[in-house]
C-alpha positions in Angstrom: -6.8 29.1 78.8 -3.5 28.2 76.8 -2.3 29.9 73.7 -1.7 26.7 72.2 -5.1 25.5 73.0 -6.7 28.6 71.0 -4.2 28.6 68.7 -5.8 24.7 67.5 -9.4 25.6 68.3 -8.9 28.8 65.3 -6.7 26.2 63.5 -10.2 24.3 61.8 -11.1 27.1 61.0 -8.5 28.1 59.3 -8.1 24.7 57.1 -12.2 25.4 56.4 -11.6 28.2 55.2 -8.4 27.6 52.8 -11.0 24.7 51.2 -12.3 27.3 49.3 -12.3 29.4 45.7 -12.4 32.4 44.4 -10.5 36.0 45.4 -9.3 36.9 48.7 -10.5 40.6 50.0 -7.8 42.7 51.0 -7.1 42.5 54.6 -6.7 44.9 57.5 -4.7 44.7 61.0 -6.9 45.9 63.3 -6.4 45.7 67.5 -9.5 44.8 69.3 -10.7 47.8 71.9 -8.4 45.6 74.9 -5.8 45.1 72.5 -5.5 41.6 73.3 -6.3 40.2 70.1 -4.5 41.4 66.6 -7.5 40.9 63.8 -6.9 40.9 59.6 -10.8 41.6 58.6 -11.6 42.6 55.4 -11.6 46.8 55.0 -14.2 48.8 56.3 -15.4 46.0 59.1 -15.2 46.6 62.8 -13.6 45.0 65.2 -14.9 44.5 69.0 -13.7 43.1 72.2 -16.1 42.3 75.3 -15.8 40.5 78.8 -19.4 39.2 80.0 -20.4 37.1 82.3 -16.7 35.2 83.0 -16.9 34.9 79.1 -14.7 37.1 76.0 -16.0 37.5 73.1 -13.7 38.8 69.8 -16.6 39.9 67.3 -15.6 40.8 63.3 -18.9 42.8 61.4 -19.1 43.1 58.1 -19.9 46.8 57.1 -23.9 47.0 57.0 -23.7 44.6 60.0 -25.1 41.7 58.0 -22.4 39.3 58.4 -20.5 38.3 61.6 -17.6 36.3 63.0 -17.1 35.8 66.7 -14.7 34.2 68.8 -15.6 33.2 72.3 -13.3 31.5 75.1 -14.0 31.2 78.9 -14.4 29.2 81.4 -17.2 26.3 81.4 -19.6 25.6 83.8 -19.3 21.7 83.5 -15.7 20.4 83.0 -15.4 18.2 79.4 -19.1 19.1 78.3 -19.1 20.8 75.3 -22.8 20.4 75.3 -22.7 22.4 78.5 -21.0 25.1 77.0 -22.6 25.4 73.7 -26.7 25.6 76.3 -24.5 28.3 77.9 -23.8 29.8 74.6 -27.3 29.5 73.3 -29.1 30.6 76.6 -27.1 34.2 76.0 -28.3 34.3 72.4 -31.8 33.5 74.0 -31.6 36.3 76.7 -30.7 39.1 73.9 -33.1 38.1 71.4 -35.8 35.7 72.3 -36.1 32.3 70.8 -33.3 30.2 69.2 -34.3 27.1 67.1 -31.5 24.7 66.9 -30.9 22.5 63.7 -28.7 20.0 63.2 -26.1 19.0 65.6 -22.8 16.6 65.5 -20.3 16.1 68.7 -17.7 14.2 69.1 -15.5 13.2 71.8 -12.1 12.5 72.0 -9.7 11.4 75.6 -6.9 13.9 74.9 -8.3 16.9 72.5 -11.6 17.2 74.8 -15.2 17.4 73.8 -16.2 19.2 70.4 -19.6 19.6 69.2 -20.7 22.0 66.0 -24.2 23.0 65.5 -26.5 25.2 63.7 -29.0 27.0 64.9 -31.9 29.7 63.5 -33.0 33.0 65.1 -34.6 36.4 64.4 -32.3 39.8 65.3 -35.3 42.7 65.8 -33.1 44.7 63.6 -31.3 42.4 61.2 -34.2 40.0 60.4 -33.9 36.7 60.2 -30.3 34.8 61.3 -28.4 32.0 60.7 -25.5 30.4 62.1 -23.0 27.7 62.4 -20.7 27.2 66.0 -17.8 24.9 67.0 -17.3 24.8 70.5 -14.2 22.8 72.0 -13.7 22.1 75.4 -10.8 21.2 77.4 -11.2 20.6 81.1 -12.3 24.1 82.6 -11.8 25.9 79.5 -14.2 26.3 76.5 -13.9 28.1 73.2 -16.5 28.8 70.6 -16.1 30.1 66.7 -19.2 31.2 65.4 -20.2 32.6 62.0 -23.4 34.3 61.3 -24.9 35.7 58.6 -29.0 36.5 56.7 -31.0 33.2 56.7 -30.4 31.9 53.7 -27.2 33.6 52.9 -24.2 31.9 55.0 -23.3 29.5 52.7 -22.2 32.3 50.0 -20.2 33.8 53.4 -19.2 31.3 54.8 -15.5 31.4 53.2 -15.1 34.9 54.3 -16.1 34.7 57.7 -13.8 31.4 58.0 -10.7 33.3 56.6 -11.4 36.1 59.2 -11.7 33.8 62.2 -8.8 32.1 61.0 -6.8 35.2 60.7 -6.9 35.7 64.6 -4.1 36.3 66.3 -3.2 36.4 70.1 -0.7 38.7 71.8 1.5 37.1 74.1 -0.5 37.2 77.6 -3.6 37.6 76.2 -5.8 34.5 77.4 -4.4 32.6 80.5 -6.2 31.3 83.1 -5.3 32.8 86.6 -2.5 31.4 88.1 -3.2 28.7 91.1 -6.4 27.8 89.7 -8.3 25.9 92.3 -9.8 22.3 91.1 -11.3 21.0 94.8 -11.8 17.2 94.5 -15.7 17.3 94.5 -18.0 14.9 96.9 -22.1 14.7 97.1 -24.0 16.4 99.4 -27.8 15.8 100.3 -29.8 17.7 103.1 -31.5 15.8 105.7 -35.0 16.6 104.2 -34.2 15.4 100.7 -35.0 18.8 99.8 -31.9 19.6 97.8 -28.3 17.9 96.5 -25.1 19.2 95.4 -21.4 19.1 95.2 -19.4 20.1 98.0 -15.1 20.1 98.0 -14.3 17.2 100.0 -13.8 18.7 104.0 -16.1 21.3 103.6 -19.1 21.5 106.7 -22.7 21.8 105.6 -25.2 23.2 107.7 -28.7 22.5 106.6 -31.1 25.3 107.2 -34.3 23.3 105.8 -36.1 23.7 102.9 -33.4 23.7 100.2 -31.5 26.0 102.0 -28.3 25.6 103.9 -23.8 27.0 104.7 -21.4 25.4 103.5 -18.0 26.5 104.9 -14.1 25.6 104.0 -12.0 24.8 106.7 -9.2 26.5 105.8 -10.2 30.4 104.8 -13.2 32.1 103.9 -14.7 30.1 101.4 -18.6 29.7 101.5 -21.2 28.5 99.5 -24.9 29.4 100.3 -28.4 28.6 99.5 -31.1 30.7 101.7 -33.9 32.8 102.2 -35.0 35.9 103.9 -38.4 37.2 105.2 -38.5 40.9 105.1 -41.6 42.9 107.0 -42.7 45.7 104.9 -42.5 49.2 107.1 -46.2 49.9 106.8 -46.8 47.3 108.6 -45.8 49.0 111.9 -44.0 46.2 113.5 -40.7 46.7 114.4 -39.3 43.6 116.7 -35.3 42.7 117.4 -33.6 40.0 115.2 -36.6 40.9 111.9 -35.4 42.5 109.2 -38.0 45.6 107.8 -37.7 47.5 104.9 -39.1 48.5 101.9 -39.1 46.0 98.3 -35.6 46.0 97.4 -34.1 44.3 94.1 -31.7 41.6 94.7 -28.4 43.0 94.7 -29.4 45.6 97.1 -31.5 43.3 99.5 -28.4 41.5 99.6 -26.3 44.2 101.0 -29.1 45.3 103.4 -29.4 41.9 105.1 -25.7 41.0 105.5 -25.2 44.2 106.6 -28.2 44.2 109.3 -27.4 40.8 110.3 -23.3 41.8 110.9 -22.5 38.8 108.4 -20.4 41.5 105.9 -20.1 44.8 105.7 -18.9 47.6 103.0 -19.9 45.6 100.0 -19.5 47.0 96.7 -20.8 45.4 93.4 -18.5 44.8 90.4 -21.1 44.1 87.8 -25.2 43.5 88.4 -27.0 42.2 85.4 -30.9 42.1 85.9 -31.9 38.8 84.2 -35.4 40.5 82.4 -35.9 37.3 80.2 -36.0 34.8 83.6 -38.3 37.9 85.3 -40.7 37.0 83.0 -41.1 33.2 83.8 -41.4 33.8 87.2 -44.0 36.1 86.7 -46.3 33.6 85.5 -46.2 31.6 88.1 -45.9 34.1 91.5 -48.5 36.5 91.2 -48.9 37.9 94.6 -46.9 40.9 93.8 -43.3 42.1 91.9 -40.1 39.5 90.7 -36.9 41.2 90.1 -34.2 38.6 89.3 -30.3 39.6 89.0 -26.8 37.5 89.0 -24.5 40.4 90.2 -20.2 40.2 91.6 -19.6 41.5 94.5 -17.1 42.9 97.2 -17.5 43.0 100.7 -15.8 42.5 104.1 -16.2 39.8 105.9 -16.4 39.6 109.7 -13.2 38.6 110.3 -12.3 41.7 108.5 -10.8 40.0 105.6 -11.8 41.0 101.7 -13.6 38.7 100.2 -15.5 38.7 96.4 -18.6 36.4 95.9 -20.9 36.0 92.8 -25.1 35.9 93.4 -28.0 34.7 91.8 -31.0 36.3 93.5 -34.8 36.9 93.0 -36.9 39.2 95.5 -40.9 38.5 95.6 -42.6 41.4 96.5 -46.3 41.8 98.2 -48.8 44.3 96.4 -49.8 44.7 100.2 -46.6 46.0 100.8 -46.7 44.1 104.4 -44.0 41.4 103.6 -41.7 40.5 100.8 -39.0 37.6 100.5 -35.3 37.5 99.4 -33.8 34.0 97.9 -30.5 33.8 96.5 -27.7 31.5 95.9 -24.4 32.7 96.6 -20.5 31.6 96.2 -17.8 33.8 98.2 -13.8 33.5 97.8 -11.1 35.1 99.4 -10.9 38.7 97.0 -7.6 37.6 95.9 -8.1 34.0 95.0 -11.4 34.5 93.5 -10.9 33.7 89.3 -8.5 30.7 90.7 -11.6 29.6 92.6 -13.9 30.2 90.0 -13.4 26.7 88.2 -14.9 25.0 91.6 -17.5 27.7 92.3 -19.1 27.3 88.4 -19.0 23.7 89.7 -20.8 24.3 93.0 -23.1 26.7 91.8 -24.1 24.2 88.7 -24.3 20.9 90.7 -27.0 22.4 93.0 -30.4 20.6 92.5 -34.2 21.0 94.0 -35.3 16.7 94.6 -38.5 16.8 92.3 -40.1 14.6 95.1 -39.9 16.9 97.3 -40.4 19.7 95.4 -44.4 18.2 94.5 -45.0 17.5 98.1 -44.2 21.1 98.8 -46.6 22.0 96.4 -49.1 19.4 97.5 -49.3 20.4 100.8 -49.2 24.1 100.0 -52.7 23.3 98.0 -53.9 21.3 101.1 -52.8 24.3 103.1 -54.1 27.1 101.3 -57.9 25.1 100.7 -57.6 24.8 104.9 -57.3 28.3 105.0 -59.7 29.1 102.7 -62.0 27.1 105.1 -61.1 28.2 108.4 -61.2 31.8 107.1 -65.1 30.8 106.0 -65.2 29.7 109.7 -63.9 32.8 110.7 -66.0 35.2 109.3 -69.5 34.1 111.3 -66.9 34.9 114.5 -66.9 38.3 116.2 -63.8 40.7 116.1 -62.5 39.6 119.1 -62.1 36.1 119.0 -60.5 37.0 115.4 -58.3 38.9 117.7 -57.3 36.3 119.8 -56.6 34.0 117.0 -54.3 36.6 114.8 -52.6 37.0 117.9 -51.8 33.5 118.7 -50.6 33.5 115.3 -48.1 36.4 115.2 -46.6 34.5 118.4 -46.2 31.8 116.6 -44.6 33.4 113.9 -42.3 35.4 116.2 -41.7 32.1 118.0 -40.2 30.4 114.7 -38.7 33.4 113.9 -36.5 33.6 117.7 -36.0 30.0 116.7 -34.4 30.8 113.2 -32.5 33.3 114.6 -31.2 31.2 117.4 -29.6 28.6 115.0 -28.3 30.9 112.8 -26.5 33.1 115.5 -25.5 30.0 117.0 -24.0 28.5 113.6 -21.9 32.2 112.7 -20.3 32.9 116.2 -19.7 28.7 116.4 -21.8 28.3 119.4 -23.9 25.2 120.8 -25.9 24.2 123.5 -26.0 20.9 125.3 -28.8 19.4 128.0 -27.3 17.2 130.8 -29.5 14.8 131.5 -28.0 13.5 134.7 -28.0 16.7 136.5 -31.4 17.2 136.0 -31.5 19.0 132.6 -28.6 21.2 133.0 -27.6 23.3 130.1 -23.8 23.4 128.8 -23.2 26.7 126.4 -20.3 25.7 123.8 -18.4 28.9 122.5 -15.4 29.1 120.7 -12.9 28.8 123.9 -14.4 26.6 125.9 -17.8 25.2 127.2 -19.7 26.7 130.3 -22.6 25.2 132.9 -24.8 27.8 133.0 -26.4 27.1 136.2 -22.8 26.5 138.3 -21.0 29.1 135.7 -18.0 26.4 136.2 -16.2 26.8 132.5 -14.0 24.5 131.1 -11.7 26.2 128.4 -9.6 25.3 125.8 -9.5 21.5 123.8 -11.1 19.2 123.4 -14.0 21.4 125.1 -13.5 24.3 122.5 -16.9 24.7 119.9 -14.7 22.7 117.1 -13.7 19.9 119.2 -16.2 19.3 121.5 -18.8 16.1 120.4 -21.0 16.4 123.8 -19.4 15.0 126.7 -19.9 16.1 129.8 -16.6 17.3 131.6 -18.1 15.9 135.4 -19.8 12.7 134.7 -19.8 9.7 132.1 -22.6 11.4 130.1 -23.4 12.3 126.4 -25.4 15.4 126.5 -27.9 15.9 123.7 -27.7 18.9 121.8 -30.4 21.7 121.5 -30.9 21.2 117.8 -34.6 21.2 117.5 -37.7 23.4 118.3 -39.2 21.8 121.4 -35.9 21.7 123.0 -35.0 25.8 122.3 -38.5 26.0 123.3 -38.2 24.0 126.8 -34.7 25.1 127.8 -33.4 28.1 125.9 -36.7 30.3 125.4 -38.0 32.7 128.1 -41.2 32.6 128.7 -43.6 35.9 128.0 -45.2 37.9 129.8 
């Protein structure tokens, strides 16, 4: 953010507050705690600065903490949209304090000063009482900034002069609010997964590989860069089965399950977590809907090291759903990782990722829908089930847990595949041949005659085969792992 751009955001402020009468206070200097900021307040108030959630707050308090003037820049999740900003600023007051009734609202919108909008808005502090409040909020580009006076409900008018004077008596050290250096604003394109499931914004060259069901990788072609939506089944230990490729542990909150699984499946390893923040006040709304067992949701930074043994720094939004069996539990998260040392220049495009990523409501009531038809049909084969003797419930449990295994060998297949940039091929002409794609060159497995090197390299190669006029059809669904890739049990 530019000091000249703060400098005109105070600047109404200032003009408000030289609009009105009566006698001045006598004004203090006063450094905030990072002494970035250089206040005048009137005696006796205190000064704070904060950093929260990519946002900094600069926050005046009158001396029995009635009044309070606060100064808030960052960067926005939606470029332009001060509307976006100001849900952002008001879904923080909600977090801390519970509901926040908004009153009246004005925007306007202007090509070269940005997007403005001023509101007020009602609330009730559990140890102040009753609240009210007025905000500006002024966006340009990536950048928002947000004045905000508060005061009793009922008793901001008769403030509001001296909280305007002390806003507008703000000053900024040189250095103090800049944007990183390099900032990164990808040229954004549309992305859709095959099943309608989900859509989002991608940088324009980036690969997507759907995983199904909302989920999938997105990768950069040049560096490190990822972007993530997925889910992870963890057996519980007391469950007893312990089989290669599953992940088993105990319940774990988000930031840890997060760790545990990257560092199980040899996707990252020595992470480290900047900041968690446990998100208590979205805990609760999940609660009332899952109520097999335990939600823990957290949005956490992190550090890690990724396999090519490069740092990298990604931020998470994760929930964990526990069992009250304590036989299974699931870990879904979205996640955004940057090189360590171009992370805050990527963040502009990673708020914008994260943001544009949207479950199709279409799909998301057939999922529901058929998870009703599915649960009534269990509800009737279990009937079914009971009048049966123990071991033909035996058989059929077991059938299932194969089944189960068998999706889960298949999950892991892809995925494996898609991290070490493998593929496999089926030559139809020699009889159902397969071709193994790595990333050096691509092999028959039954001759073991390799071609290395481009175009025949995991990147390049689209499916021809090297001996004969022949596209070969890639092993990209279950029937076909299943018929050529899986070995067959005991």
């Amino acid at each position: 953010m530019s000091y000249t751009h703060v400098l005109l955001a105070i600047a109404g402020c200032a003009l408000a507050a030289s609009c009105g009468h009566g006698q001045r206070p006598v004004m203090r200097k006063q450094l905030t705690g990072e002494a970035s900021y250089l206040v005048y307040a009137p005696e006796g108030w205190k000064v704070s600065e904060q950093a929260e959630g990519g946002c900094r707050t600069i926050t005046a308090t009158s001396p029995d903490g009635q009044c309070e003037a606060s100064l808030y820049y960052g960067i926005s999740l939606t470029p332009h949209s001060a509307v976006a900003a100001a849900r952002r600023l008001l879904e923080q007051l909600e977090a801390r304090f519970g509901q926040v009734k908004l009153g009246r609202c004005y925007q306007a919108r202007d090509a070269q000063a940005g997007s403005r909008i001023v509101f007020d808005a009602r609330y009730v502090h559990p140890q102040r009482g009753q609240r009210e409040m007025r905000c500006w909020v002024s966006v340009h580009g990536w950048e928002f900034i947000c004045s905000r006076i508060e005061a009793p409900q009922g008793e901001l008018a008769q403030h509001r002069q001296l909280l305007l004077t002390v806003l507008a008596n703000v000053r900024l050290l040189k250095g103090a609010v800049e944007l990183p250096k390099n900032v990164i604003l990808a040229a954004m394109a549309p992305c859709r997964l095959r099943d309608g499931s989900a859509s989002f914004l991608l940088p324009e060259g980036w690969k997507c590989h759907d995983l199904g069901s909302a989920c999938f990788v997105a990768t950069a072609p040049d560096g490190p860069y990822s972007f993530m939506v997925a889910s992870v089944e963890v057996l519980g230990p007391n469950l007893g089965v312990y089989v290669p490729g599953v992940l088993v542990s105990d319940y774990l909150p988000p930031h840890q399950a997060l760790k545990f699984a990257a560092e199980r499946q040899g996707i990252a390893q020595d992470m480290h977590f900047v900041e968690v923040k446990r998100r208590v006040d979205l805990e609760g709304q999940a609660q009332r809907m899952y109520t097999a067992g335990p939600v823990t949701v957290e949005e956490f930074v992190h550090t890690s090291t990724s396999r090519e043994g490069r740092k990298v720094q990604g931020y998470t939004f994760g929930m964990s759903f526990g069992s009250r069996l304590g036989t299974n539990w699931r870990f879904w998260h979205i996640t955004a990782v940057a090189p360590a040392d171009q992370f805050s220049a990527f963040l502009p495009t990673m708020c914008a990722m994260l943001h544009s990523y949207s479950i199709s409501e279409d799909w998301r009531n057939a999922y529901i829908a058929q998870g009703l038809a599915r649960l009534r049909q269990l509800q009737e084969e279990t009937m079914r089930l009971v009048a049966r003797n123990a071991e033909e419930i035996r058989r059929i449990n077991y059938e299932a847990f194969r089944n189960r295994m068998e999706s889960w060998d298949y999950i892991d297949y892809q995925r494996t595949n898609y991290i070490r940039g493998q593929q496999d091929w089926i030559s139809t002409v020699e009889g159902g041949v397969v071709y193994h794609t790595d990333a050096w060159g691509t092999q028959n497995t039954s001759t073991l005659e390799y071609h290395a090197g481009t175009p025949y390299d995991y990147v390049h190669f689209q499916g021809q085969n090297p001996r004969y006029e022949e596209l070969m059809t890639p092993i990209d669904s279950r029937e076909l792992w299943r018929r050529y890739i899986q070995q067959p049990g005991p």
